[in-house]
Backbone bond lengths (Angstrom), bond angles and torsions (degrees), N, CA, C in turn:
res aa  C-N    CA-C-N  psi(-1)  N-CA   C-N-CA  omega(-1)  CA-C   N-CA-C  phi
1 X - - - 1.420 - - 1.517 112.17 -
2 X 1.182 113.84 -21.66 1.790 102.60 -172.93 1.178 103.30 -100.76
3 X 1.748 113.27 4.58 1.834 96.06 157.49 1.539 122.82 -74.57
4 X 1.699 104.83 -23.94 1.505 122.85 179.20 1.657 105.84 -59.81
5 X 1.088 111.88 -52.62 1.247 130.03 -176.92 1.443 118.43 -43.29
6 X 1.551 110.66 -48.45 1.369 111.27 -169.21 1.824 109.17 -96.84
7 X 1.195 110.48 -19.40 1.805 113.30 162.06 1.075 101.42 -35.48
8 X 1.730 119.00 -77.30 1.410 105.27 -172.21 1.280 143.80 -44.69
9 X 1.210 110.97 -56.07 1.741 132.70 140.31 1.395 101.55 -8.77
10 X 1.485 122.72 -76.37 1.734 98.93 -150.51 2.205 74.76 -95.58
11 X 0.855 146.61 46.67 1.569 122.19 135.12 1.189 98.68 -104.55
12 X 1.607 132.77 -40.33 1.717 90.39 166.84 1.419 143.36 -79.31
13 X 1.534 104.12 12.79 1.194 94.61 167.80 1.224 133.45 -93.86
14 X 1.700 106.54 -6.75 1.449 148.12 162.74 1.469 107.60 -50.47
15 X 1.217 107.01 -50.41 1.225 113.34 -166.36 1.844 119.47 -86.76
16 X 1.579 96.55 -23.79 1.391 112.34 173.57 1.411 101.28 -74.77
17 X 1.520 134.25 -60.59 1.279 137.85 173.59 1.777 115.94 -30.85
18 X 1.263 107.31 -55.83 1.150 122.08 -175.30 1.260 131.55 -36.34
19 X 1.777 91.86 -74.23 1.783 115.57 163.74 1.413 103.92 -26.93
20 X 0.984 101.55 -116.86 1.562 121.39 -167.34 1.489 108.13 -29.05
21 X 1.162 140.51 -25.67 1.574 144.13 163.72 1.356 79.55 -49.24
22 X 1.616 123.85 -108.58 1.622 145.75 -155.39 1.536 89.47 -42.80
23 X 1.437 143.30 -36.40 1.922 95.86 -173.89 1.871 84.64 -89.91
24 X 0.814 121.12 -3.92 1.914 121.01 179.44 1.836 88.11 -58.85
25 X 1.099 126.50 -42.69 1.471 128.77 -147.48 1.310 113.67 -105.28
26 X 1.925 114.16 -15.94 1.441 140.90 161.82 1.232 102.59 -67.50
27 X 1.139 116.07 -96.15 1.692 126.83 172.31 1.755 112.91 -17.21
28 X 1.116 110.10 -42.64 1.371 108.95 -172.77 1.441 116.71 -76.58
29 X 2.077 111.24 -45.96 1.449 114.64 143.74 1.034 125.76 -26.84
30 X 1.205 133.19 -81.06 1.379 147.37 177.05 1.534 109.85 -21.42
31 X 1.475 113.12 -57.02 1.356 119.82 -159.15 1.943 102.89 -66.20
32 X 1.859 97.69 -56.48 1.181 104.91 162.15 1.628 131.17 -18.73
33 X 1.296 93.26 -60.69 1.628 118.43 -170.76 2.058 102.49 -48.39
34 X 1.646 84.23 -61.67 1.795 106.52 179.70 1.614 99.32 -59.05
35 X 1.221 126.91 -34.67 1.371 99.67 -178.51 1.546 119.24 -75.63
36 X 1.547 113.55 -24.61 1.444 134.94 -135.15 1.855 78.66 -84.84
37 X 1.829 106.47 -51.65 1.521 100.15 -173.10 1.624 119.90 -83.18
38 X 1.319 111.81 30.57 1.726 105.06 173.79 1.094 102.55 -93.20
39 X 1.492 115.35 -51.61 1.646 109.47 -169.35 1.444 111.09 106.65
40 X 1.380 118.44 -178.15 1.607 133.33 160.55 1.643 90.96 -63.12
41 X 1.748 91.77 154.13 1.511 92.74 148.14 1.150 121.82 -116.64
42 X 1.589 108.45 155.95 1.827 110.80 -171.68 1.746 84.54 -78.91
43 X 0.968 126.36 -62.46 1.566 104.53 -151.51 1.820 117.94 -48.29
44 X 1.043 129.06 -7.68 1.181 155.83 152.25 1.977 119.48 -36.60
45 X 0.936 78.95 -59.63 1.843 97.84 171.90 1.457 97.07 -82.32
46 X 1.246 137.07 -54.34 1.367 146.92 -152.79 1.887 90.38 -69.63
47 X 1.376 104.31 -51.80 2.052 101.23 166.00 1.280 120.01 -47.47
48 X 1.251 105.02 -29.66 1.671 117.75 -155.85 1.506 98.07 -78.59
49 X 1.454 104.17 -56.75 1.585 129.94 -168.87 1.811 97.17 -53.24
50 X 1.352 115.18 -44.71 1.711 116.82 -171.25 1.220 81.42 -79.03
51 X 1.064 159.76 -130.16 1.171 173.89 174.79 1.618 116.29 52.28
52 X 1.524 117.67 -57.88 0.696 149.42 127.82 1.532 149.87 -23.24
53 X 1.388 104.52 -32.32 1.361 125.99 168.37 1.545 129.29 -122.42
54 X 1.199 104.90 -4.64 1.656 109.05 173.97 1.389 120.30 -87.58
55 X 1.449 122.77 135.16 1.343 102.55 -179.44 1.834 105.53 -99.66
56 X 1.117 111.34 169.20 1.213 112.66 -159.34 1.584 111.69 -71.63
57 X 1.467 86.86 132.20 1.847 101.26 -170.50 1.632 85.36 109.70
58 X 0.981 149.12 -67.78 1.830 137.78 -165.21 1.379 91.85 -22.14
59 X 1.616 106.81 155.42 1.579 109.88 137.52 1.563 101.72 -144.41
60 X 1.263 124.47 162.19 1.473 130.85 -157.41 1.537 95.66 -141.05
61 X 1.428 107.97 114.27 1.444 134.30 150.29 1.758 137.32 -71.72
62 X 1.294 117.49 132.44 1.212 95.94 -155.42 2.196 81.40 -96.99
63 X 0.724 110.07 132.65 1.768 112.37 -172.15 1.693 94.27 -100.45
64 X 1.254 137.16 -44.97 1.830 160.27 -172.78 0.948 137.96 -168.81
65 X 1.815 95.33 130.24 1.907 102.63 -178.72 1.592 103.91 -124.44
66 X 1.127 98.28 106.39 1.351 113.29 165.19 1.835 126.64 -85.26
67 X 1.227 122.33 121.29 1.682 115.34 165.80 1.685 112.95 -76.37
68 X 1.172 100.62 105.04 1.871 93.40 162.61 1.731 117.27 -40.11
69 X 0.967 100.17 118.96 1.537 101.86 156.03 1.346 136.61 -80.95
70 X 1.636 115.60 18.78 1.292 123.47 -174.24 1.636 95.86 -153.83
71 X 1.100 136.15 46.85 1.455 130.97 -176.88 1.384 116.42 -61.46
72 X 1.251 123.66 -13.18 1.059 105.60 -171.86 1.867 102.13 -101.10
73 X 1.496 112.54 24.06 1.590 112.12 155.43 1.678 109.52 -104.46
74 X 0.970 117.34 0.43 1.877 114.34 173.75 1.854 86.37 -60.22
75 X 1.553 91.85 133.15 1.283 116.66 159.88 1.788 117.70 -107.72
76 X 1.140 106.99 147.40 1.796 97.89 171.92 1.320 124.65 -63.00
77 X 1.267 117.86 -0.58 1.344 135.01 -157.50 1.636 97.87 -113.27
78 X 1.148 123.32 10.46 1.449 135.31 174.60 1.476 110.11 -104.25
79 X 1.337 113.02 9.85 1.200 96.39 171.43 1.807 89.20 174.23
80 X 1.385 124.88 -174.85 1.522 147.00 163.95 1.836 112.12 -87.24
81 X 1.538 112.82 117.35 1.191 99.20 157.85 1.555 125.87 -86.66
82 X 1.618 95.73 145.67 1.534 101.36 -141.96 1.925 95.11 -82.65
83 X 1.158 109.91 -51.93 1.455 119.11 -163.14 1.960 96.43 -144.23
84 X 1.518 107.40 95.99 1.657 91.95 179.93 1.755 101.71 -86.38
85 X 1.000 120.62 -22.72 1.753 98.02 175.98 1.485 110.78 81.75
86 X 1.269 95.56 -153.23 1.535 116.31 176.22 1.402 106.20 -82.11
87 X 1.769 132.31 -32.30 1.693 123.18 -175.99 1.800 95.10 -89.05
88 X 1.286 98.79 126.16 1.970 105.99 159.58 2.038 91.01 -94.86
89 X 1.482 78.73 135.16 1.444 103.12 172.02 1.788 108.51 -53.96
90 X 1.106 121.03 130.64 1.679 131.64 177.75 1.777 96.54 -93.97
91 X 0.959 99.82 162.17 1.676 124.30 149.10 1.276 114.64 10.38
92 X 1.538 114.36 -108.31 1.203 137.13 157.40 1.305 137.53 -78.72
93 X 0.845 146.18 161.06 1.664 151.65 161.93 1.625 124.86 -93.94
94 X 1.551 94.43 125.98 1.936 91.77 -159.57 1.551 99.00 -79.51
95 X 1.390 119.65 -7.87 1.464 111.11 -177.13 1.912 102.94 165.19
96 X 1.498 88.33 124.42 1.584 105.82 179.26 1.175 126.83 -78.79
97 X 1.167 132.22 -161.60 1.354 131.44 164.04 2.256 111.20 -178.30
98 X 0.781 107.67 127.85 1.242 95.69 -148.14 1.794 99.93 -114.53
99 X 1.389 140.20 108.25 1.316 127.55 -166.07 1.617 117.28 -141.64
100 X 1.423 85.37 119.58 1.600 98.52 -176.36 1.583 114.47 -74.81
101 X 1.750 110.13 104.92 1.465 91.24 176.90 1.562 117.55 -101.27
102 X 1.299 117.77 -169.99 1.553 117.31 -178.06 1.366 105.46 -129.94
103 X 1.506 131.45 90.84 1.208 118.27 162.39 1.673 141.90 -63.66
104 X 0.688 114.84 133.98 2.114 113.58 177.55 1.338 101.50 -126.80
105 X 1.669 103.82 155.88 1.214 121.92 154.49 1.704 108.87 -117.94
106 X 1.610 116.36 177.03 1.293 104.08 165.08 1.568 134.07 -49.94
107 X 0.946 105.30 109.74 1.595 109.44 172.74 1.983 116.93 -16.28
108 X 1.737 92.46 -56.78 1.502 106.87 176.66 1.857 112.01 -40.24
109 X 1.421 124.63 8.81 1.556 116.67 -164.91 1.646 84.79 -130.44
110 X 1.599 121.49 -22.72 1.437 100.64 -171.85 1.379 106.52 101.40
111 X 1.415 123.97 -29.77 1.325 104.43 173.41 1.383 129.71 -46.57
112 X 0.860 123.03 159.65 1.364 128.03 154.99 1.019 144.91 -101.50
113 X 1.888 149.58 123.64 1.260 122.86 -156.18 1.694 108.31 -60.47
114 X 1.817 112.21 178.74 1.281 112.66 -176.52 1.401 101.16 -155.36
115 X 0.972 113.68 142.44 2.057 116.99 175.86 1.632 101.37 -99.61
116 X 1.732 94.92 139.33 1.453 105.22 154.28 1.639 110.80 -139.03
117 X 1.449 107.39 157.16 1.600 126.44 -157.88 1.787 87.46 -108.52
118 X 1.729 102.29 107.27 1.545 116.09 179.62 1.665 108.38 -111.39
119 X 1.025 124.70 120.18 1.565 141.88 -171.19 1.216 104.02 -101.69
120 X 1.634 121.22 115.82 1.416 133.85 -172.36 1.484 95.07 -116.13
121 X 1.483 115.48 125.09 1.469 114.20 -170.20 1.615 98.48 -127.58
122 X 1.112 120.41 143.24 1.634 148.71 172.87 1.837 100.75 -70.77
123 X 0.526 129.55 101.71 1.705 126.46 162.38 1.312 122.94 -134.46
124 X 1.785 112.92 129.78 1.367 112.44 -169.59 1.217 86.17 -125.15
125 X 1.471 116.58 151.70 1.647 119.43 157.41 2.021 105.09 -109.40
126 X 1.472 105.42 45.12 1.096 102.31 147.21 1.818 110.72 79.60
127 X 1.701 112.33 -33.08 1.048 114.44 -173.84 1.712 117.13 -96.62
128 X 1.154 91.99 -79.02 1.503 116.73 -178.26 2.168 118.96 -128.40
129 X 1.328 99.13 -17.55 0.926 90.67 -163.91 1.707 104.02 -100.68
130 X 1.055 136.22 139.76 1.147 123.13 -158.10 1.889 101.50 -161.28
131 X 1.230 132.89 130.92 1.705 125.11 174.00 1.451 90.85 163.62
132 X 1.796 94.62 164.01 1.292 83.39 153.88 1.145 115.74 -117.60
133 X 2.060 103.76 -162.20 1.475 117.74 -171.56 1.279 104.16 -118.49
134 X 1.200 124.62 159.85 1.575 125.81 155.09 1.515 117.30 -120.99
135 X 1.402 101.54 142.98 1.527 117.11 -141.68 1.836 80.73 -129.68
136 X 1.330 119.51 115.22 1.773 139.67 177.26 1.386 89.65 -69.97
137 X 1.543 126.16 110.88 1.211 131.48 144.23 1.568 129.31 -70.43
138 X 1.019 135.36 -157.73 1.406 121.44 -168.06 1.658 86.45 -105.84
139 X 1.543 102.27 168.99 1.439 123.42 173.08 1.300 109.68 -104.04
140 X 1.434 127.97 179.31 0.990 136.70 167.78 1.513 131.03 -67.50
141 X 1.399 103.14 131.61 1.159 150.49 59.39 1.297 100.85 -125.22
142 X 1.575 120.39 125.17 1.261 125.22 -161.01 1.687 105.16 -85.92
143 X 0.939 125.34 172.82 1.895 122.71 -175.57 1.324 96.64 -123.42
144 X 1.669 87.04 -154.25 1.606 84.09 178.03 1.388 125.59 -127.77
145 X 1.392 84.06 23.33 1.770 89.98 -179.69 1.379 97.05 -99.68
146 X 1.877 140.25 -14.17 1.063 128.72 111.94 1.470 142.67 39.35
147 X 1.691 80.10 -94.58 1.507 102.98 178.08 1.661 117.23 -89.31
148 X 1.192 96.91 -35.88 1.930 96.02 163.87 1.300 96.76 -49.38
149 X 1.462 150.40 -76.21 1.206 152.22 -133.56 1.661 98.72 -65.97
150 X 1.330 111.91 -55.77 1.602 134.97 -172.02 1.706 88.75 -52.65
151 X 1.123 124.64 -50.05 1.279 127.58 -165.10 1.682 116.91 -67.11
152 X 1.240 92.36 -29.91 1.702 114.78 -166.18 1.588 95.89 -79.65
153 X 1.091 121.94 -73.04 1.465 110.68 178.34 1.304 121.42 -97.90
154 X 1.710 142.37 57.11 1.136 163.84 88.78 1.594 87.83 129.69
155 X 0.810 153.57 25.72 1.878 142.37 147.54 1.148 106.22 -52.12
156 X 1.396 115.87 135.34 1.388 142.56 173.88 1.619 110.17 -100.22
157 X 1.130 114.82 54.93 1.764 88.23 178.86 1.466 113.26 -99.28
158 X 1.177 124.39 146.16 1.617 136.09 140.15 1.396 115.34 -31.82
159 X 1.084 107.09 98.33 1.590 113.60 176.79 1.624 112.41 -113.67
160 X 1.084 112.58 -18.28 1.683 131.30 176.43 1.392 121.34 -44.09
């Protein structure tokens, strides 16, 4: 009889062990999963890009961020790549982002503030390399080939 006895014993302790391992190993999936589908972030490069381009005394406002709804018509020719790095631009673009900033300097010089149209592009080559770029659109006074472009792959910005 006290072999009967102790079966039970170690399956529930089998079973106590178990649980909490497997949702230990759910929860942790899960989290994985949520990180795996965020991605890089564009605003990230978009720091990098000001950072990088202001001369001292600038400060840069973000005024609109628009998502293209057609990214995969951004051409490279819509703008300057600013800093390619370690990713070379592929083919297409998995997803845009389109942002009107407002630069100033101190008032005390007379400047005046000024907008420029900065293109944050998604590019993977499929393997390993994966981020995006930002591509210097033109400044003001914007034209209208501009706005054809804005039009072409679905950005909405306030340019008015």
């Amino acid at each position: 009889m006290a072999t009967t006895e102790k079966a039970p014993l170690t399956s529930r302790r089998l079973i106590a062990l178990a649980v909490p391992v497997a949702v230990l190993f759910f929860a942790l999936g899960f989290v994985v999963g949520l990180e795996v589908q965020r991605g890089p972030n564009w605003r990230l490069e978009l720091e990098d890009y000001v950072a990088e381009h202001r001369s001292p005394g600038d400060a840069a406002t973000i005024e609109t961020v628009a998502r293209a709804r057609r990214p995969d018509e951004f051409s490279a020719a819509m703008g300057t790549l600013a800093d390619p790095g370690d990713i070379q631009p592929s083919s297409g673009a998995g997803a845009v982002r389109c942002v009107l900033l407002e630069w100033s300097r101190p008032m005390d010089d007379g400047d005046r503030p000024w907008r420029q149209v900065v293109f944050l592009v998604h590019h993977s080559d499929a393997l390993y390399r994966v981020g995006w770029l930002a591509y210097e659109g033109p400044q003001e006074p914007f034209g209208p080939q501009l706005t054809a472009d804005l039009n072409r792959i679905g950005c909405d910005l306030n340019l008015e």
